[in-house]
C-alpha positions in Angstrom: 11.9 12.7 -5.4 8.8 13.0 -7.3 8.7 13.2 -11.5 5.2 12.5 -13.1 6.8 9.8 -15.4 5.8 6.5 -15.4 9.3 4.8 -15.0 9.8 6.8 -12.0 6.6 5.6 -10.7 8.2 1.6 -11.3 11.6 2.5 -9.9 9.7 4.0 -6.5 7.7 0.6 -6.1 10.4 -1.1 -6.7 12.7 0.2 -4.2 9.6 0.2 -1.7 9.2 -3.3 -2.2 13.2 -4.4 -2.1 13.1 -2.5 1.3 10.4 -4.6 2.4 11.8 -7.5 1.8 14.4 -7.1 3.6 12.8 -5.6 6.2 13.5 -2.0 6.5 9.8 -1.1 6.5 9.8 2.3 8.3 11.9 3.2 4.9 9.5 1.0 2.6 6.4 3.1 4.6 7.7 6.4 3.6 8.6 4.8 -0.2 5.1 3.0 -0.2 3.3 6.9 0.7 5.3 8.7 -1.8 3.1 6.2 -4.3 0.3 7.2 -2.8 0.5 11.0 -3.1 0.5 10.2 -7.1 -3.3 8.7 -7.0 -4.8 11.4 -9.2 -2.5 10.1 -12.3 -4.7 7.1 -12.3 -1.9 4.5 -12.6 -1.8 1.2 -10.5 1.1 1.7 -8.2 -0.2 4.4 -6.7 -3.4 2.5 -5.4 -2.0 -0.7 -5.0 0.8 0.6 -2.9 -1.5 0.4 0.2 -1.9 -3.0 1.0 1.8 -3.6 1.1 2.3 -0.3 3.4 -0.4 -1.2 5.2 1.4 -4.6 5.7 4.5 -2.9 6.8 3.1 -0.5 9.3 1.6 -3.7 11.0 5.1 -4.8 10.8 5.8 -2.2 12.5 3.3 -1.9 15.3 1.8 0.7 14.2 -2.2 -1.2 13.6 -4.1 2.4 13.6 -2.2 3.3 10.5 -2.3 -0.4 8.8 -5.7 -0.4 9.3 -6.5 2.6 7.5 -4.2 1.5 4.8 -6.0 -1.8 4.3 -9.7 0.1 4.2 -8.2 2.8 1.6 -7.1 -0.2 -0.3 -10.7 -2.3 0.0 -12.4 1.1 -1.2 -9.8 1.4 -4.6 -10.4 -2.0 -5.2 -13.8 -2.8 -4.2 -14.9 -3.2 -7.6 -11.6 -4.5 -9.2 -11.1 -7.4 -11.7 -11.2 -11.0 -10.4 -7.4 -11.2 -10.1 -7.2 -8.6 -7.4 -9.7 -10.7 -5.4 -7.2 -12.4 -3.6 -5.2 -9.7 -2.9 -8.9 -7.7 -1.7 -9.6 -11.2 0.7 -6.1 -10.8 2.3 -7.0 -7.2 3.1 -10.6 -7.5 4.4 -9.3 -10.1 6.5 -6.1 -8.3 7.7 -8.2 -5.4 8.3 -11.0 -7.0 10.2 -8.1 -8.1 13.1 -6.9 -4.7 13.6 -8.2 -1.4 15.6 -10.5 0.7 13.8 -8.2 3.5 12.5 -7.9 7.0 14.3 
């Protein structure tokens, strides 16, 4: 499943989010995470991918997890461009309503 290209990158958040929006998020979790382990490449999908995992494991019931999902993406973005700042609100705020993560 992994490949360091870029268009595999696209086609693994795109899949992620189609599962989403259908709701199959234990499938769009595990999609979402394999973005994730790519963070040292330095490309957006990777770091981005949080929030909307950390959506879907709230989806889930599964707040512990969101939680930390929502903080990693606060800290990756902390310092982001004004266009992410809506996208950092939703977070913070999603974040402050859950359990502090385990």
């Amino acid at each position: 499943m992994k490949d360091d290209s870029y268009s595999t990158v696209a086609e693994r958040w795109l899949r992620a989010e189609l599962l989403a929006r259908v709701g199959r998020d234990a499938e769009a979790v595990r999609w979402y995470g394999s973005l994730t382990e790519d963070i040292s490449r330095g490309l957006l999908f990777p770091t981005a991918a949080h929030l909307p995992r950390g959506e879907a494991l709230e989806r889930l019931g599964r707040p512990a997890e969101a939680a930390a999902e929502y903080r990693r993406f606060i800290a990756l973005f902390s310092a982001a461009d004004a266009e992410w700042a809506p996208a950092l609100a939703g977070a913070r705020a999603r974040s402050s309503r859950l359990p502090p993560a385990l």
